[in-house]
Backbone as a ProteinNet text record, in pm:
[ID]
protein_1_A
[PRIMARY]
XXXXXXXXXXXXXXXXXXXXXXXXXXXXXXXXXXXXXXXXXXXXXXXXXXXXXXXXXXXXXXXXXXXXXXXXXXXXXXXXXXXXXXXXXXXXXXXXXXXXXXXXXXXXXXXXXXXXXXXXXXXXXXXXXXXXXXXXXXXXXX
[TERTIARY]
-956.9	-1056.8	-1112.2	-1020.3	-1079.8	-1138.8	-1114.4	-1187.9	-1366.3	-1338.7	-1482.9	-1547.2	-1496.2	-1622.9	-1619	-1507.8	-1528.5	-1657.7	-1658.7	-1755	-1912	-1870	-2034.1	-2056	-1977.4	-2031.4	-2091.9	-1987.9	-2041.6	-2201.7	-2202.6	-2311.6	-2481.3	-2421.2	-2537.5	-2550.1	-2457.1	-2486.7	-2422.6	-2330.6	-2250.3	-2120.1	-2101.2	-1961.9	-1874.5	-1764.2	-1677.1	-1552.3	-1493.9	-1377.9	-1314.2	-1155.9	-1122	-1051.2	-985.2	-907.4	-996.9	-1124.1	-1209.1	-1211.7	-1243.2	-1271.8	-1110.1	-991.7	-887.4	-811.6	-864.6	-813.9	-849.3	-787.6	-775.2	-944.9	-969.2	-1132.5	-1115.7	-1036.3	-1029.5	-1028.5	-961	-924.3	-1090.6	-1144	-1259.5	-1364	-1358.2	-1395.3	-1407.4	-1302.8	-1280.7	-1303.4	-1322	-1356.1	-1510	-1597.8	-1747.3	-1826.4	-1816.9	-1883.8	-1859.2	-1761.5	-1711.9	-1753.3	-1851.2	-1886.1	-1975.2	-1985	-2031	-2119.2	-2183.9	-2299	-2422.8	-2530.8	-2661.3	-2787.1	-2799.1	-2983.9	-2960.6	-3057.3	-3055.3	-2893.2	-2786.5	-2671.6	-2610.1	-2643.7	-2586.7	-2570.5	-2752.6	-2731.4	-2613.8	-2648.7	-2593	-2433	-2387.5	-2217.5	-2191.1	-2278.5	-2276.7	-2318.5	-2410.7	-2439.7	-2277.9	-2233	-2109.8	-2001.2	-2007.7	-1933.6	-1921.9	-2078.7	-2124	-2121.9	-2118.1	-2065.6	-1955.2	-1841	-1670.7	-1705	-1773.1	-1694.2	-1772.6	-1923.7	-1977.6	-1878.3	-1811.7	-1734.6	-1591.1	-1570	-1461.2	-1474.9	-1549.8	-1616.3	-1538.3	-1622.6	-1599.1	-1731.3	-1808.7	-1942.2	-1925.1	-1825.2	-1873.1	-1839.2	-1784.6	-1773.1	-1910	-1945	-2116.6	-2182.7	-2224.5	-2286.3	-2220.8	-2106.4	-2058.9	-2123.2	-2076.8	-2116.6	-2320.9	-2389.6	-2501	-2555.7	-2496.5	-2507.6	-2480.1	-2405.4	-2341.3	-2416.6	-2530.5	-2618.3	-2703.4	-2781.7	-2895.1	-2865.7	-2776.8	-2696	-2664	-2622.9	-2662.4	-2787.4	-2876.1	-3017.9	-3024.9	-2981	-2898.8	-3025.5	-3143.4	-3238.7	-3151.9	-3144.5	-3124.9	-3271.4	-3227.1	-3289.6	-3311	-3355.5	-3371.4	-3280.8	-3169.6	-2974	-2932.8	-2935.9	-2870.8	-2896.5	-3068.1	-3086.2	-3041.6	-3038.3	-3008.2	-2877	-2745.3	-2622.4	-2654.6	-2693.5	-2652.9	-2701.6	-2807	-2834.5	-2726.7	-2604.4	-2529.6	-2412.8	-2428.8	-2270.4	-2283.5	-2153.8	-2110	-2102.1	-2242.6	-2263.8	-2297.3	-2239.5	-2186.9	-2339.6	-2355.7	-2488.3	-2577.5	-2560.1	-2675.6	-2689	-2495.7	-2525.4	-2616.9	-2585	-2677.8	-2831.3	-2878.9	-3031.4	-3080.1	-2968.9	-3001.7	-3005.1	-2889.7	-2906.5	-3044.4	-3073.9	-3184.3	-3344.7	-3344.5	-3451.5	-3435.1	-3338.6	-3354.8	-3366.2	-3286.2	-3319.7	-3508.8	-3541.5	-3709.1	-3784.7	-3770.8	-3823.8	-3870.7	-3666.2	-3670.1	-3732.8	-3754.5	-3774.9	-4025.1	-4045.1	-4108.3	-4213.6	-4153.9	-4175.3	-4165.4	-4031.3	-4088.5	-4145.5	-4255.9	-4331.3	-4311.9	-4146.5	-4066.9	-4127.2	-4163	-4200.3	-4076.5	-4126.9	-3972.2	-4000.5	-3920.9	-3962.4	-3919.6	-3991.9	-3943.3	-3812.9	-3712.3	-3569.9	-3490.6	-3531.3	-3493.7	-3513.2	-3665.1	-3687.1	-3640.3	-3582.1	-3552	-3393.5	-3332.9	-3192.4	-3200.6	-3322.3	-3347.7	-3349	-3447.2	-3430.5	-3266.6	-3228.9	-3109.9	-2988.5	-3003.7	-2973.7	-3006.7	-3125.7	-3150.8	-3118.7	-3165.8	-3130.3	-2944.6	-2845.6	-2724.1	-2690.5	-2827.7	-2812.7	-2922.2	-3002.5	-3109.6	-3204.1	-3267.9	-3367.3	-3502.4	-3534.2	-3630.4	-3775.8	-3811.9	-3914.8	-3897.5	-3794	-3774.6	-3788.7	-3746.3	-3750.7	-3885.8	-3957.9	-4107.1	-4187.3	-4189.9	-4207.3	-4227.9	-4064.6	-4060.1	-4101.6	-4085.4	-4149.7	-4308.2	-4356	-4559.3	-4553.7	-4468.2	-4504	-4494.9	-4335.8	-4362.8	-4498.5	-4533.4	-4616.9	-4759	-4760.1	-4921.7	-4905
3281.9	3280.6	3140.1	3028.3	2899.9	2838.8	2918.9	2863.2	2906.2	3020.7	3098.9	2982.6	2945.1	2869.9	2697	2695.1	2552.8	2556.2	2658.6	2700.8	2650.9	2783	2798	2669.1	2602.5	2467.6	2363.4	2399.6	2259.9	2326.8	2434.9	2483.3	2469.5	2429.9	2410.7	2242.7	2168	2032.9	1957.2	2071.6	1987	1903.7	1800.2	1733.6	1811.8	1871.2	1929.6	1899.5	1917.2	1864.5	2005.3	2018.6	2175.4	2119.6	2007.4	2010	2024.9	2039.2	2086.3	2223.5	2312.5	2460.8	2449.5	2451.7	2506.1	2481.3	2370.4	2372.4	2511.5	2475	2606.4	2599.1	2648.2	2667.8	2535.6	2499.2	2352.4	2250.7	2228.2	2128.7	2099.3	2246.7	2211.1	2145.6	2154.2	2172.7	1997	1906.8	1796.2	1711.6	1735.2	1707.4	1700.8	1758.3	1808.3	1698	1579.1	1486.8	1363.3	1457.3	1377.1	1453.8	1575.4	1628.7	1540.2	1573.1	1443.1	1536.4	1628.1	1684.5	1626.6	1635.6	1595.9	1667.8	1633.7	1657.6	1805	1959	2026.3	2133.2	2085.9	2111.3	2044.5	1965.6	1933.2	2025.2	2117.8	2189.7	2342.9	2360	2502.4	2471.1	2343.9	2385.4	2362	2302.4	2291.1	2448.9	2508.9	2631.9	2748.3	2695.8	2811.5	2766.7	2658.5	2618.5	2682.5	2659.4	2745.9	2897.4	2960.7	3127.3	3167	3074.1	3071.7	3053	2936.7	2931.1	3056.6	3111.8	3205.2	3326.6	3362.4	3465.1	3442.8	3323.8	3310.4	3299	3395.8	3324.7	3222.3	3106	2969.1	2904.6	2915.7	2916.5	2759.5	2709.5	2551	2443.3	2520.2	2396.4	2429.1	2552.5	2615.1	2452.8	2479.1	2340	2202.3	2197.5	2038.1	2015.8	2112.1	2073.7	2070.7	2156.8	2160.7	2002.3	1943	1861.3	1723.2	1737.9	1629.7	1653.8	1754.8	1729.1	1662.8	1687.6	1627.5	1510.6	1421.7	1269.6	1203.5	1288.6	1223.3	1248.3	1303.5	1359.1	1438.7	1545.2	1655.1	1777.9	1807.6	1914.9	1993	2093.8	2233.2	2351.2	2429.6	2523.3	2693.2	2750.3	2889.3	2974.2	2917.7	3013.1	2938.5	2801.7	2733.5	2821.1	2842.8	2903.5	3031.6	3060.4	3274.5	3275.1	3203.4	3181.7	3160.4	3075.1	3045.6	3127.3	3204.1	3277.7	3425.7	3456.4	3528	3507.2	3378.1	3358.9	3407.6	3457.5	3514	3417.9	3362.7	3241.6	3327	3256.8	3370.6	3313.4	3397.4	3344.7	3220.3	3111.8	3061.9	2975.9	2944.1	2852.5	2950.2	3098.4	3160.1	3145.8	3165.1	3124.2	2931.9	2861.8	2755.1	2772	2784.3	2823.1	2886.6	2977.2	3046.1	2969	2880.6	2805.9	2720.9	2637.2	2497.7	2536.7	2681.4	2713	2743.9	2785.5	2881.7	2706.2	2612.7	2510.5	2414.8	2400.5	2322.3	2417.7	2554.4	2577.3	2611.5	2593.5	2574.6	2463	2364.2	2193	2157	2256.5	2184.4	2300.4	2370.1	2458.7	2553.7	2623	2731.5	2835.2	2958	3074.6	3170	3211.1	3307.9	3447.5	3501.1	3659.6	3721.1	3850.7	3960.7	4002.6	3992	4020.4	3899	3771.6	3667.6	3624.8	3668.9	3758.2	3883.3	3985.2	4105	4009.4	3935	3897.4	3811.6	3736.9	3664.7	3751.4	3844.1	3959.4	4033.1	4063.7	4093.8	4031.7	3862.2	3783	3760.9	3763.7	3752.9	3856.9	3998.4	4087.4	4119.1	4059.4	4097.9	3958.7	3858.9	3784.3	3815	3940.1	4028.4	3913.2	3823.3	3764.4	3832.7	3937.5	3970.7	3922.2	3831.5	3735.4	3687	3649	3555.3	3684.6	3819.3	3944.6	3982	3975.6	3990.9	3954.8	3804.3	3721.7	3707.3	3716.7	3763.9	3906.5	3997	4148	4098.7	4064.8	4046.9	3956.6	3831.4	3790.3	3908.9	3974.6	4054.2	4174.5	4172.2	4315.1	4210.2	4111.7	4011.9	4061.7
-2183.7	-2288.6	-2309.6	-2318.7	-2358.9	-2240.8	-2107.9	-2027.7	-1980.1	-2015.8	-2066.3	-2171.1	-2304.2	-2353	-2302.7	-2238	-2169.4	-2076.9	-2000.9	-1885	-1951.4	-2092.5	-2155.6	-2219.9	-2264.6	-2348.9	-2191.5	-2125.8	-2024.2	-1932.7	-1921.9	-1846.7	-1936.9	-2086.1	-2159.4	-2200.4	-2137.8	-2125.5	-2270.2	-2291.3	-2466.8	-2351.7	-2423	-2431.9	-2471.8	-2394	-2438.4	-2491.9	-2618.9	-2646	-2695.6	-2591.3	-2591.2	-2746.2	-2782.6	-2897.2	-3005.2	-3011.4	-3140.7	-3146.4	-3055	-2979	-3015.2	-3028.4	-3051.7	-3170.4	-3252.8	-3381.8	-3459.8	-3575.1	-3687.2	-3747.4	-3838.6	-3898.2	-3976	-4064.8	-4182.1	-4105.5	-3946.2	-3860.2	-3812.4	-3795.9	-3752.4	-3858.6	-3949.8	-4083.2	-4080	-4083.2	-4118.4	-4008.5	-3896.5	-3782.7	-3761.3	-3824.4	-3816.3	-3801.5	-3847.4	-3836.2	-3709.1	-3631.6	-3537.1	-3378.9	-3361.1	-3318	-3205.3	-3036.6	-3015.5	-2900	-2959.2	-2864.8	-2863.6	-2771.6	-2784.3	-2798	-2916.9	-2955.8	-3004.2	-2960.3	-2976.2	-3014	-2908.1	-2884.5	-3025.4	-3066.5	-3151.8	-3308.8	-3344.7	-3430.7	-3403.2	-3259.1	-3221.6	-3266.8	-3247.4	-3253.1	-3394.6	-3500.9	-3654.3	-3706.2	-3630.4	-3647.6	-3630.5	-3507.6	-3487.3	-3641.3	-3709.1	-3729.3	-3911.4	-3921.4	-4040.7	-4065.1	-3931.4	-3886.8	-3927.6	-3880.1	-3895.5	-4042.3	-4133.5	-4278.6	-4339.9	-4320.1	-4362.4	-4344.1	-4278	-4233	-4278.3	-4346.5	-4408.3	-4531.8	-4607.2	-4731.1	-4802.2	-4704.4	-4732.9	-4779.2	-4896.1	-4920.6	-4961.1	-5048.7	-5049.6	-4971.2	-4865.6	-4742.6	-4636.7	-4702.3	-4584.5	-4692	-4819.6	-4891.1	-4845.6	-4833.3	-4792	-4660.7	-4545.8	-4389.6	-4405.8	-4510.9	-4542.2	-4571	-4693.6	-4724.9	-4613.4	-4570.2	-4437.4	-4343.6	-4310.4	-4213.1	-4206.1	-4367	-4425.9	-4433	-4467.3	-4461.9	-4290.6	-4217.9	-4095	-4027.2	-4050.7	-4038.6	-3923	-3943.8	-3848.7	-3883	-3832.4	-3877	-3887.6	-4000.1	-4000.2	-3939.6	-3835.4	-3754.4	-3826.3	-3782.3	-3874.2	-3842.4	-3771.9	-3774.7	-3882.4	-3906.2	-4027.6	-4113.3	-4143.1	-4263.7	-4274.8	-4161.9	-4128.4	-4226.5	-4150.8	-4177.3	-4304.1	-4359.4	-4526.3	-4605.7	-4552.8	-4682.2	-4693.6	-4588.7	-4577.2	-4635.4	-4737.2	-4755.2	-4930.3	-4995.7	-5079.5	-5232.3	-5255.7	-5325.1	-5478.6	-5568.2	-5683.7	-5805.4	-5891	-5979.3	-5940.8	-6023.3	-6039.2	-5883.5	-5826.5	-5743.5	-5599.6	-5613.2	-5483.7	-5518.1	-5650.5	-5669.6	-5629	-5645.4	-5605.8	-5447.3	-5368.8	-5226	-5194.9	-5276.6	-5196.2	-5188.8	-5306.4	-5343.5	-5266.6	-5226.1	-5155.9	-5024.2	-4959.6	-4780.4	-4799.3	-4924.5	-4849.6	-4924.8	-4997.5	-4979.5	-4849.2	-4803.1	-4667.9	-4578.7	-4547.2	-4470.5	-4501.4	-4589.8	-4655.9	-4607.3	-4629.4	-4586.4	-4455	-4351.3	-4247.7	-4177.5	-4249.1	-4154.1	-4074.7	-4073	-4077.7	-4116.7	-4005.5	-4060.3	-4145.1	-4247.6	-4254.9	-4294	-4230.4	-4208	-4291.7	-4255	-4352	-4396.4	-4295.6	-4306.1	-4396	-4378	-4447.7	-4579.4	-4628.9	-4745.5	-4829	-4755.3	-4802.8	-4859.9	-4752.9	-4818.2	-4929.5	-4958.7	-5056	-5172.3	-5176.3	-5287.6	-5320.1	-5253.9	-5232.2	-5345.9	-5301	-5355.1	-5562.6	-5551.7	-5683.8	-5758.4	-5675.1	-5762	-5804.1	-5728.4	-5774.6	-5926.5	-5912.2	-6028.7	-6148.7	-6132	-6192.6	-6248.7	-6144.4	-6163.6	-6068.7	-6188.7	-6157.5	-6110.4	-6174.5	-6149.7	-5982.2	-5940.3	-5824.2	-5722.1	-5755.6	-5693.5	-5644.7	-5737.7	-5767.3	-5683	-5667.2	-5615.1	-5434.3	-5360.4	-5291.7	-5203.6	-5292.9	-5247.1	-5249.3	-5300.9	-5303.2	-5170.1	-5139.6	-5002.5	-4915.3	-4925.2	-4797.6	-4797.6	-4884.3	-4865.2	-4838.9	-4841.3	-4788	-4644.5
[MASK]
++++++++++++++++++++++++++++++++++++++++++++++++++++++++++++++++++++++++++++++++++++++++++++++++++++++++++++++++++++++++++++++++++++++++++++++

């Protein structure tokens, strides 16, 4: 198995380090900024990395590694945003999540689709901000 993603990391031109790929999810976690891929490669393995804590509902280390991108000036891509808007972010802090992904993605000229919208609604409505609901549904139906 670990030689399967040794294969796939090196065939896509990442630096491979098997002791990152085999630590635990927190090992990887604390390690993140020590990641030593290039350029494009560099969001994809911050991306896998945000999958594992999204899937661990690990929602404020998805904001820390979020935050630690924007500080090493690490673009977030439209899987960053996919991933974050999937994580299990409770009242007001998921309406903040949802405002700051459709801003950034907003600003840097990011199309965002219908499906990425529907989860936005999704979102507000389990915090019954109707208005922000509203809102969203009239884009998608433009």
């Amino acid at each position: 198995f670990m030689s399967n993603i040794r294969n796939r990391f090196q065939d896509k031109g990442y630096i491979y380090r098997e002791s990152l790929l085999s630590k635990n999810l927190n090992e990887k976690y604390n390690e993140s900024n020590r990641i030593e891929e290039r350029g494009e490669e560099r969001i994809e393995r911050y991306n896998e990395l945000i999958r594992e804590l999204v899937n661990k509902n690990q929602e404020g280390k998805v904001r820390e590694i979020y935050k630690k991108m924007k500080e090493m000036n690490i673009k977030p891509n439209e899987t960053t945003y996919r991933l974050m808007l999937n994580c299990k972010y409770n009242g007001r802090e998921m309406e903040e999540m949802n405002e700051r992904i459709y801003e950034d993605m907003e600003e840097k000229g990011m199309k965002i689709d219908v499906k990425m919208m529907a989860v936005m609604i999704k979102n507000y409505k389990k915090n019954e901000n109707f208005e922000k609901m509203d809102y969203f549904y009239q884009k998608i139906k433009k």
